[in-house]
Phi, psi and omega in degrees: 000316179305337190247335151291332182234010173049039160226183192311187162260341154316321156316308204284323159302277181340298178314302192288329197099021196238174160267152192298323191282011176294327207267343191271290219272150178276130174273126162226169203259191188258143163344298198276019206266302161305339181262333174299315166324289166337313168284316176308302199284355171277309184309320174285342180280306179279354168211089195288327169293004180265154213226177189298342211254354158287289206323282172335276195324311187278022201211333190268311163007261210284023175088340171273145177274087204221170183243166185258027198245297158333316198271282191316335203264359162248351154317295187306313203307321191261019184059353179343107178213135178302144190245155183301160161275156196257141167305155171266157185265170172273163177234152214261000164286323164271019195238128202282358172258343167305327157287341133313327193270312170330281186310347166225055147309130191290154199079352204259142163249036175299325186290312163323294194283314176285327178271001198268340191301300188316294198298327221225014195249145178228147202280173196252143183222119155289000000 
């Protein structure tokens, strides 16, 4: 941009927003960056609720040396994210009505059977 519009490169940073040494120094990544990756994202696939820093723990394990500062910033770089977790449902035993609710459940014929007892049982009349 600076050789297209012939001004500095201080002007030209300033227009863009950036730092001058973002345009000086070349960014490069480490060698071993494409295989880490790779494991990180096999590891999030096979243990899915572990977050960067179990992730981080198990890669120093399993032989790579690495920080978990390193693991979050390709965490982030590659969209990763731990999925909520699901409310548990309630259970109808535990609940002191659960059972009254259990017995009228449609299909159940407890309910039935007890109202069919009433009707056909005879009764004493004052």
């Amino acid at each position: 941009m600076r050789e297209v519009l012939g001004v500095s490169e201080r002007r030209a940073c300033r227009t863009l927003g950036q730092h001058r040494s973002t345009q000086r120094k070349i960014p490069c990544g480490l060698p071993d960056e494409e295989r880490l990756t790779e494991d990180i994202i096999a590891l999030t696939r096979e243990y899915g609720r572990y977050g960067y820093r179990m992730i981080a723990g198990m890669l120093n394990n399993s032989g790579w040396h690495v920080n978990h500062k390193r693991v979050e910033r390709i965490w982030r770089r590659e969209g990763l994210k731990v999925p909520h977790k699901q409310k548990k449902r309630g259970r109808l035993w535990m609940n002191p009505l659960g059972a009254l609710r259990r017995n009228t459940l449609p299909g159940n014929g407890r309910i039935m059977c007890a109202a069919s007892r009433r009707a056909t049982k005879p009764r004493l009349v004052l």
